[in-house]
DSSP file (Angstrom, degrees, kcal/mol; ACC not computed):
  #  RESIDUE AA STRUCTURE BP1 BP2  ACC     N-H-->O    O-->H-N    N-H-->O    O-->H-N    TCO  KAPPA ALPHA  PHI   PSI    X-CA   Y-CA   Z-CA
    1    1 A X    >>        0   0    0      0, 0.0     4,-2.6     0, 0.0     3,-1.3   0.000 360.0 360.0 360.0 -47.3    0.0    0.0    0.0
    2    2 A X  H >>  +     0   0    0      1,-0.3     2,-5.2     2,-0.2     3,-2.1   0.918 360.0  56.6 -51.5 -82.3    3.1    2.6    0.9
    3    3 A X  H 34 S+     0   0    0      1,-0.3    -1,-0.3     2,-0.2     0, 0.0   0.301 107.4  51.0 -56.0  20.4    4.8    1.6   -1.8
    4    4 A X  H X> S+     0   0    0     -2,-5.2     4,-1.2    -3,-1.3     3,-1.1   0.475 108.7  48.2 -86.0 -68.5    1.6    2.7   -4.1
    5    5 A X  H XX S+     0   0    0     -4,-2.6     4,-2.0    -3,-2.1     3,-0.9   0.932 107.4  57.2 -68.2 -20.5    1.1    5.9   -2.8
    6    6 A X  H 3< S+     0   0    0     -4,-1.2    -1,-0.3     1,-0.3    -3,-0.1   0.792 108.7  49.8 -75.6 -15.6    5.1    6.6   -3.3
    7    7 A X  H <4 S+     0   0    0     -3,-1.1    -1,-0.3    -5,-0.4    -2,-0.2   0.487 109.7  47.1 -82.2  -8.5    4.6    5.8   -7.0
    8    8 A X  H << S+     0   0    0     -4,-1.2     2,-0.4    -3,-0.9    -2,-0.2   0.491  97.0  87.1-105.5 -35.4    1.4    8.2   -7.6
    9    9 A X  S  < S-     0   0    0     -4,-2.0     0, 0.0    -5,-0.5     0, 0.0  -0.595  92.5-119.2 -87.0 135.9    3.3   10.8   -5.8
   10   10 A X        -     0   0    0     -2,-0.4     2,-0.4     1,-0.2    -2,-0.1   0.051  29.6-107.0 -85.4 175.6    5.5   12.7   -8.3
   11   11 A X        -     0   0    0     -4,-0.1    -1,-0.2     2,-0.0     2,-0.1  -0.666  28.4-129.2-113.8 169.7    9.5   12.5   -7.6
   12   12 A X        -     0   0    0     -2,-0.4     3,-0.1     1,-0.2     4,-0.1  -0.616  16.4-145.7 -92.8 154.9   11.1   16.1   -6.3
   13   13 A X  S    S+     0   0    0      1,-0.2     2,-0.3    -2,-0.1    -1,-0.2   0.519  75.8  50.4 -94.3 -15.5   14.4   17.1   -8.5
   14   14 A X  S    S-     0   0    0      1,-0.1    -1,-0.2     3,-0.0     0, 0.0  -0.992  90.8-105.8-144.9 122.5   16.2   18.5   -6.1
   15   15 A X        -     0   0    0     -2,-0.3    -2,-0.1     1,-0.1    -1,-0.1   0.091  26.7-147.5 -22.4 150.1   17.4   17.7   -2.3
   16   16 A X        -     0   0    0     -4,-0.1    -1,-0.1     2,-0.0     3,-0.1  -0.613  26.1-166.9-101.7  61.5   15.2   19.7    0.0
   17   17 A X        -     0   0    0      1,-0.1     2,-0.8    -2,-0.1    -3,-0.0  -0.142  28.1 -98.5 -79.1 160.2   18.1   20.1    2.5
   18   18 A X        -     0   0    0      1,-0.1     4,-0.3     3,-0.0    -1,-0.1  -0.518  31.6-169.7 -82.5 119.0   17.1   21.4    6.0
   19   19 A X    >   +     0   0    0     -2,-0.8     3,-1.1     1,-0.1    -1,-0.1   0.688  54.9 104.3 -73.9 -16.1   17.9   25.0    6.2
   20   20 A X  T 3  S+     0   0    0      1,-0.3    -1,-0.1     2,-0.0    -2,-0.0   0.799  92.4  32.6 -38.5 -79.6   17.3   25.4   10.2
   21   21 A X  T 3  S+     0   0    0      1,-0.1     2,-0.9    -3,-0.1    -1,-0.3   0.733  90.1 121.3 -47.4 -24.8   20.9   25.6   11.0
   22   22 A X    <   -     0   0    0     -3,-1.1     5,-0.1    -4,-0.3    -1,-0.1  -0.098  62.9-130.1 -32.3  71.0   22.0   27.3    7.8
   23   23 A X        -     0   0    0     -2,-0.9     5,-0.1     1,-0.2    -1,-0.0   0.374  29.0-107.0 -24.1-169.1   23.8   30.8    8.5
   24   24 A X  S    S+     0   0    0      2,-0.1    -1,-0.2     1,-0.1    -2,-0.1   0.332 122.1  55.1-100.9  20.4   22.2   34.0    6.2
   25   25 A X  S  > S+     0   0    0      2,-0.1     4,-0.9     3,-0.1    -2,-0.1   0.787 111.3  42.2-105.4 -19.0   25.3   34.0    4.1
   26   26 A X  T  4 S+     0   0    0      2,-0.2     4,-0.4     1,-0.2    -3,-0.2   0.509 112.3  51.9 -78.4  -7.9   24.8   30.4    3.4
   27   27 A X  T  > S+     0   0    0      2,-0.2     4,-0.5     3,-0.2    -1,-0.2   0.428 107.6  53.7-105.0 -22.1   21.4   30.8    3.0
   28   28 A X  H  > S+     0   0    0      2,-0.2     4,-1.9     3,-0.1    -2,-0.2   0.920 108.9  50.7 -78.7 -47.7   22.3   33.8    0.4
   29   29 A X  H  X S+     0   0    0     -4,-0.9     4,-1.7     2,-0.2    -2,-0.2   0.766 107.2  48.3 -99.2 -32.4   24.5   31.5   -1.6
   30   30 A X  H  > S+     0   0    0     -4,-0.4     4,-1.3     2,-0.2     5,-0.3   0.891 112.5  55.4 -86.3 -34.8   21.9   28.4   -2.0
   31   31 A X  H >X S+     0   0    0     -4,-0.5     3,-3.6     1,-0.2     4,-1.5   0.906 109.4  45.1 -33.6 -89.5   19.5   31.2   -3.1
   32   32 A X  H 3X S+     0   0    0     -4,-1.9     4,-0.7     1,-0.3     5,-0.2   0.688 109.6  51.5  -1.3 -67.4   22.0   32.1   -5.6
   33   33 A X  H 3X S+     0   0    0     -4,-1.7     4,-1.7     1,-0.2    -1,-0.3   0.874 112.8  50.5 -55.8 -32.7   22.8   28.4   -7.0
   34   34 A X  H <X S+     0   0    0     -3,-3.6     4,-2.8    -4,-1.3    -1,-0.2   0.848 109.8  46.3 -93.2 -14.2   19.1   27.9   -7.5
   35   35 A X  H  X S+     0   0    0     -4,-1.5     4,-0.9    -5,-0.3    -1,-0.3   0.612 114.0  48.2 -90.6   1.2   18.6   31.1   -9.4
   36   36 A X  H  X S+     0   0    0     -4,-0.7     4,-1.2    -5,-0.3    -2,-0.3   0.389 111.6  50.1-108.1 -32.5   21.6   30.2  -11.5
   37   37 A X  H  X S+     0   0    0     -4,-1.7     4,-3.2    -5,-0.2     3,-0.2   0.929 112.3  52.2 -70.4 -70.9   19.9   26.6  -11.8
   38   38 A X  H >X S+     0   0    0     -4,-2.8     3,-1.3     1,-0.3     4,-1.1   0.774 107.4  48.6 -10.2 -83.3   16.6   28.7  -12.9
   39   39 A X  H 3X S+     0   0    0     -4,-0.9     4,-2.4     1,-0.3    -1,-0.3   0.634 111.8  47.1 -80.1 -21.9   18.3   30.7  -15.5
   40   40 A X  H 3X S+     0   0    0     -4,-1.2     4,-1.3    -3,-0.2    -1,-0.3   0.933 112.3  52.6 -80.7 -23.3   20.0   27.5  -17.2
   41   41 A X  H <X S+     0   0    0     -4,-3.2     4,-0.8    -3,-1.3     3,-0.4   0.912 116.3  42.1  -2.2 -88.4   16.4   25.9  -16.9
   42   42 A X  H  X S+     0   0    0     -4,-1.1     4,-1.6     1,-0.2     5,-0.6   0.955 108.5  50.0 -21.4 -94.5   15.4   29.1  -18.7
   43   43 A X  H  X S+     0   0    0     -4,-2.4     4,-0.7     1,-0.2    -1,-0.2   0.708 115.5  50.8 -41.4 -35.0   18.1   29.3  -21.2
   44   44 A X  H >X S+     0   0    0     -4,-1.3     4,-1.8    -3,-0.4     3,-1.7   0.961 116.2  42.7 -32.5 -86.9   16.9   24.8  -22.0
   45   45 A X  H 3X S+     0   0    0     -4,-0.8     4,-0.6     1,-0.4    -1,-0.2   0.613 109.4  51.9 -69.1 -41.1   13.2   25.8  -22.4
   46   46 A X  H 3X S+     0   0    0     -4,-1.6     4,-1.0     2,-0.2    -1,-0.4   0.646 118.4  43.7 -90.3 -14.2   14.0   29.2  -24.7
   47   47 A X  H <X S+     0   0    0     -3,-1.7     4,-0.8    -4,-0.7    -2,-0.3   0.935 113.4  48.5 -83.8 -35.4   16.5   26.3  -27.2
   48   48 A X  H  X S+     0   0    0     -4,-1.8     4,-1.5     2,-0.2     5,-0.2   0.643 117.7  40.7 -83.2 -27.6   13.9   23.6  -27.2
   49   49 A X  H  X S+     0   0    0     -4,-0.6     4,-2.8    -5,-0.3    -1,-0.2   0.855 110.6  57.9 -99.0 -38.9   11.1   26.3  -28.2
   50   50 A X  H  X S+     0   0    0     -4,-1.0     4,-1.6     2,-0.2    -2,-0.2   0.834 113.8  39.9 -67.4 -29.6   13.6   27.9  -30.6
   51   51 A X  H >X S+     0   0    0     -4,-0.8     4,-1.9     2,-0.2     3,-1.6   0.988 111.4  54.4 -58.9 -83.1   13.8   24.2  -32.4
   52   52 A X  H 3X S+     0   0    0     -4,-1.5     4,-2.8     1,-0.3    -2,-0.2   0.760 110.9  44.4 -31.9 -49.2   10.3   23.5  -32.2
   53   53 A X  H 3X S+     0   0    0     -4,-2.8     4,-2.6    -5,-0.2     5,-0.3   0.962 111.2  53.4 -79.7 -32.6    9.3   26.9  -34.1
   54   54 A X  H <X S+     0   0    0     -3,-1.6     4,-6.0    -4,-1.6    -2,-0.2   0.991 113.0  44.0 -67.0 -45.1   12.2   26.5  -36.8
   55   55 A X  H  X S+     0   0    0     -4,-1.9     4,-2.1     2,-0.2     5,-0.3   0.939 118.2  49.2 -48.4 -64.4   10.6   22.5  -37.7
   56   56 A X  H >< S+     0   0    0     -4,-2.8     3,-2.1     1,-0.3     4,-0.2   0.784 113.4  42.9 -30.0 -70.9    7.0   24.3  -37.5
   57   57 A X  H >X S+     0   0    0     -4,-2.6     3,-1.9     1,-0.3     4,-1.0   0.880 115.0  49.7 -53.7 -45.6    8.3   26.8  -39.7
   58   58 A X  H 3< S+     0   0    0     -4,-6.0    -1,-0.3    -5,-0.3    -2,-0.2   0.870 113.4  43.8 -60.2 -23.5   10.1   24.0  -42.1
   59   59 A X  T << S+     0   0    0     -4,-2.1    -1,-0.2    -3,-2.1    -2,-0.2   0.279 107.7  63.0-109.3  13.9    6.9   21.6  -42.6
   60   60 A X  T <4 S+     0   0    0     -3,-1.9    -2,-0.1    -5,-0.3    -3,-0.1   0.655  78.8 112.1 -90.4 -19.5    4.3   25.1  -43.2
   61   61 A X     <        0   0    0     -4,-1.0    -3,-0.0     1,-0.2     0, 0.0  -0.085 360.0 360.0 -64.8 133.3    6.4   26.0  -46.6
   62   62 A X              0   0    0      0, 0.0    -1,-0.2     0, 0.0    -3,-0.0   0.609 360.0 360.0 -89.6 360.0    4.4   25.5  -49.4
């Protein structure tokens, strides 16, 4: 029955690590990494789209 519900529930991408102890300059700098994670995300998502619209554009040509 666990091992059901751990298979419907979707899987996380990234550690969660526990922040409690975490100074704020350490807490400043895993901010950082993940907005630097973001923007290469970003930069993925804006190549894959840029692909996608040149095929469109190659299979409309009459």
């Amino acid at each position: 029955m666990i091992e059901e519900e751990e298979a419907r529930r979707p899987k996380q991408r990234l550690e969660r690590p526990l922040l409690d102890s975490w100074s704020v300059a350490e807490l400043r700098a895993y901010i950082g990494e993940l907005r630097a994670e973001i923007e290469r995300a970003e930069a993925e998502i804006g190549r894959k789209d840029s692909h996608r619209s040149s095929a469109e554009a190659f299979f409309r040509r009459p």
